[in-house]
GUVEX-202349 format. One line per 8 residues: number of its first residue (from 0); their letters; for each residue x, y, z of C-alpha. Coordinates in nm, 2 decimals, padded with zeros to 4 digits. Example, Ala and Ser with C-alpha at 12.3 -4.5 7.8 and 13.67 -1.06 7.14 Angstrom:
// residues 2
0) as) 01.23/-00.45/00.78  01.37/-00.11/00.71
//
This chain:
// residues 239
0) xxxxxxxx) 16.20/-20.17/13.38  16.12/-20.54/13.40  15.79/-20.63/13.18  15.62/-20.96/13.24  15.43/-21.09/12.89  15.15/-21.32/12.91  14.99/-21.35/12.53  14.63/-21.22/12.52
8) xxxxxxxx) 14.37/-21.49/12.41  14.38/-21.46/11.97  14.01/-21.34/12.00  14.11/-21.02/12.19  14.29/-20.84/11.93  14.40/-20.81/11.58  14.76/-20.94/11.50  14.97/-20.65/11.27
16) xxxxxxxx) 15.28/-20.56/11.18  15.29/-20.22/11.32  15.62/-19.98/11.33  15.73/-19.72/11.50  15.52/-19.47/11.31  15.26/-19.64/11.29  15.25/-19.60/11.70  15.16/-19.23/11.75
24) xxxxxxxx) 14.96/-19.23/12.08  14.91/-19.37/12.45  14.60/-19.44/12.63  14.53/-19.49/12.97  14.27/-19.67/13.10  14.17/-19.85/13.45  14.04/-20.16/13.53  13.73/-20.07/13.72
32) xxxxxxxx) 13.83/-20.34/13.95  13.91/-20.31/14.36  14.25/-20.49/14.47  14.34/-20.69/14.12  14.69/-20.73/14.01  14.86/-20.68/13.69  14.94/-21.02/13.62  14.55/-21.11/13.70
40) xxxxxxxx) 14.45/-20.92/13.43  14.68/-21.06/13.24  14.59/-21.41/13.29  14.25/-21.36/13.24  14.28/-21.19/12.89  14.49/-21.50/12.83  14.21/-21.74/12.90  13.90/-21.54/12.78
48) xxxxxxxx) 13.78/-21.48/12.47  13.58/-21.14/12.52  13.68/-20.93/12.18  13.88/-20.65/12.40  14.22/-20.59/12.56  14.51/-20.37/12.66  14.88/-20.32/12.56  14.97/-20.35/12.93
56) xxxxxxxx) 14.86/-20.39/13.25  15.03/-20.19/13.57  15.00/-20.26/13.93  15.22/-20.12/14.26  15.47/-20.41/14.19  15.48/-20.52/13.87  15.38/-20.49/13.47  15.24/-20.75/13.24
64) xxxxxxxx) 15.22/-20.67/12.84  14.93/-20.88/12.74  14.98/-20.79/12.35  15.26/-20.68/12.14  15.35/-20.35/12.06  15.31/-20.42/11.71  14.94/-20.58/11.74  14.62/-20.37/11.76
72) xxxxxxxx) 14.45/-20.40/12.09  14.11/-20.34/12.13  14.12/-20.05/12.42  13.97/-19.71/12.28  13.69/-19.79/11.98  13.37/-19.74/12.02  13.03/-19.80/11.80  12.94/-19.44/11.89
80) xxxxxxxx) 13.10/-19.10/11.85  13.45/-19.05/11.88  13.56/-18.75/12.02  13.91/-18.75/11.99  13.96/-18.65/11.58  14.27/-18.88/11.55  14.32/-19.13/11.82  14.20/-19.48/11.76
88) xxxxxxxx) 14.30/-19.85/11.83  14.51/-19.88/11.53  14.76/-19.59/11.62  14.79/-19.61/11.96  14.86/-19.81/12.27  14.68/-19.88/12.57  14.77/-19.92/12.90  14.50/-20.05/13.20
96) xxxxxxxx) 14.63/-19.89/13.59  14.48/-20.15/13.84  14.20/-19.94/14.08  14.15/-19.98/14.44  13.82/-19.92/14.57  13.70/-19.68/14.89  13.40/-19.53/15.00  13.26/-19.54/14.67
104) xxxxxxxx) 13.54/-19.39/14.48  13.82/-19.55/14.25  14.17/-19.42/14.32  14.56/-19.55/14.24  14.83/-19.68/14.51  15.12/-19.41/14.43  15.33/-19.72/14.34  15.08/-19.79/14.06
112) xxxxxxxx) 15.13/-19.42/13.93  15.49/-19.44/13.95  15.54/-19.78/13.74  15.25/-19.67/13.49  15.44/-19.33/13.43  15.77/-19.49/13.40  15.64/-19.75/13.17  15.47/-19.44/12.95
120) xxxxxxxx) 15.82/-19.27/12.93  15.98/-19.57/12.80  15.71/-19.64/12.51  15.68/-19.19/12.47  16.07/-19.24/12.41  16.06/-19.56/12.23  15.81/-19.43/11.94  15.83/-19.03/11.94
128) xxxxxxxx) 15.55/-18.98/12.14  15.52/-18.64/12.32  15.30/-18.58/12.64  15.02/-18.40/12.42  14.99/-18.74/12.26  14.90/-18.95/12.61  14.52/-18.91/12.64  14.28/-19.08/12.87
136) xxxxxxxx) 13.99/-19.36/12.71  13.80/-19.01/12.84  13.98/-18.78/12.56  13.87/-19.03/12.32  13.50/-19.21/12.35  13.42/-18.99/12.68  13.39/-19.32/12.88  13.45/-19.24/13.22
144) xxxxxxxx) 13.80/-19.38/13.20  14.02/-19.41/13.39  13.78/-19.23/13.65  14.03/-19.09/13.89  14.19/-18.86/13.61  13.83/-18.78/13.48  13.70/-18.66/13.81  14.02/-18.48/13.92
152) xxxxxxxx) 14.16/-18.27/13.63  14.45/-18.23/13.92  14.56/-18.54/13.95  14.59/-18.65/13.57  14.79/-18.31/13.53  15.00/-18.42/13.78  15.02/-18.75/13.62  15.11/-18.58/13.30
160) xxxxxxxx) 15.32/-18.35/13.44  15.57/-18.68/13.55  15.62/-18.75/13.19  15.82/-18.49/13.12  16.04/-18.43/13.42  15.88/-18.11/13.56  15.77/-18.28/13.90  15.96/-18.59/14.07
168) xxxxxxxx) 15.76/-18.88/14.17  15.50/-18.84/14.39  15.47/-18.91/14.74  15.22/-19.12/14.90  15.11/-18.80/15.14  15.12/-18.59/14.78  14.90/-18.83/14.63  14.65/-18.82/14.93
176) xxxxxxxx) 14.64/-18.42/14.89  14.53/-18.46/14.52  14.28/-18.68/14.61  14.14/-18.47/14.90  14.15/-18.15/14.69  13.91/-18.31/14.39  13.66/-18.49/14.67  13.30/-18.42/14.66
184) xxxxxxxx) 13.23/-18.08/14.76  12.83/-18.02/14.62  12.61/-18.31/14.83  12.26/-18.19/14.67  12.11/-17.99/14.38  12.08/-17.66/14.62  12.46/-17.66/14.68  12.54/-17.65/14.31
192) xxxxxxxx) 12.69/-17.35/14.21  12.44/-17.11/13.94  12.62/-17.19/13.62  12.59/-17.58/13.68  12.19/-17.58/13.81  12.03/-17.60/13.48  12.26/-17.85/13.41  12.18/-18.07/13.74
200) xxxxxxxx) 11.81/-17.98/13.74  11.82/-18.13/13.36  12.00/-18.47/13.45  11.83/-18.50/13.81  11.50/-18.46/13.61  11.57/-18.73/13.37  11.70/-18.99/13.63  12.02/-18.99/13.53
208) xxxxxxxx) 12.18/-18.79/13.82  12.04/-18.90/14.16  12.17/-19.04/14.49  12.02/-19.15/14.82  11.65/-19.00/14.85  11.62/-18.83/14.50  11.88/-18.58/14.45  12.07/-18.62/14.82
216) xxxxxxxx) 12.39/-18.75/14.80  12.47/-18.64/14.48  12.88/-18.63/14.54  12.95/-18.43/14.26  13.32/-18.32/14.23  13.41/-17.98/14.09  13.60/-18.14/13.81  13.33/-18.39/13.71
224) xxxxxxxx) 13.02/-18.10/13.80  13.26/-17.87/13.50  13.21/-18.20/13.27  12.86/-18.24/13.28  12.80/-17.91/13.18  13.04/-17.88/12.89  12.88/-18.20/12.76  12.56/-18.04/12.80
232) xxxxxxx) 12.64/-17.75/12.66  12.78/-17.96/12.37  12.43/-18.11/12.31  12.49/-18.44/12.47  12.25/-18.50/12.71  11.93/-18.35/12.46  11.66/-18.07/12.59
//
């Protein structure tokens, strides 16, 4: 595949000499952004000095490497907990899918998906890497990143599963029915299902779970309603 490079600003990573076993992960990420480009990211990393950056940077048309291979970008740290026992900025690279933006909710044009898993192949193949070793930002800080494959466990298995052959690529329609199967399905606290309440009721009484007039509108997804719960069951949200 044709790779565009565009050399990231000196202040956005740490130059290295890395090898091929030095590389033993992948991480994807999104840009949080609605309609940018691969070579906008790209340009601005170039011109920036803002202490953080990706390996690469995929879009529907095209991919831009904004750091070497070799060099440590600054994708997946974190000044908090870690909860991926292995994974960190010096072993791995990372790899930033340009979002689009509708009705509130990040997704990926299936183009976007396509390039980002052909680009994963080549570097899985390039440095040993197996699938079990392409996490999401998630996996590793529990950032919600990138937020279509943490709010629809579906849709990053499916975009695991096209690493290794065992679906073909994706149609647009196939993409859409991913997306429709992981939409919001519990619109207030009294629709949420009895093993999740305590956990709503907790986060809803703190503030930290509310939509339009107190706890309407909530737009809670199966996948991410199963999330907050294991985190709270994990002890991260407190009493």
């Amino acid at each position: 595949m044709q790779i565009s490079f565009q050399q990231a600003n000196r202040g956005n990573y740490l130059a290295a000499d890395r090898g091929r076993g030095d590389i033993r992960y992948i991480v994807i990420h999104f840009t949080a952004n609605d309609g940018d480009t691969a070579k906008n990211n790209a340009d601005y990393f170039a011109r920036e000095d803002i202490s953080t950056s990706a390996h690469y940077f995929v879009d529907e048309d095209e991919v831009w490497q904004s750091v070497r291979d070799q060099d440590i970008a600054w994708h997946c740290g974190t000044r908090g907990t870690y909860y991926h026992p292995y994974c960190r900025n010096a072993n791995s690279i990372g790899i930033e899918l340009c979002s689009r933006l509708k009705n509130g909710r990040y997704y990926f044009e299936p183009g976007t998906v396509r390039n980002a898993q052909a680009l994963t192949r080549m570097l899985m193949d390039k440095y040993g890497i197996d699938a079990a070793h392409v996490v999401r930002h998630y996996d590793v800080t529990h950032k919600t990143c990138p937020a279509p494959y943490v709010e629809s466990t579906a849709a990053w298995n499916a975009f695991k599963a096209g690493l290794t052959g065992e679906v073909d690529d994706m149609t647009a329609e196939e993409v859409k029915q991913i997306i429709a199967q992981s939409r919001t399905v519990y619109k207030t606290a009294e629709e949420v299902p009895d093993w999740a309440r305590a956990t709503v009721d907790k986060l809803t009484g703190k503030g930290w779970l509310k939509g339009e007039g107190g706890d309407k509108g909530l737009d809670l997804s199966e996948d991410l309603l199963r999330t907050l719960v294991i985190n709270d069951r994990a002890g991260v949200y407190g009493e």
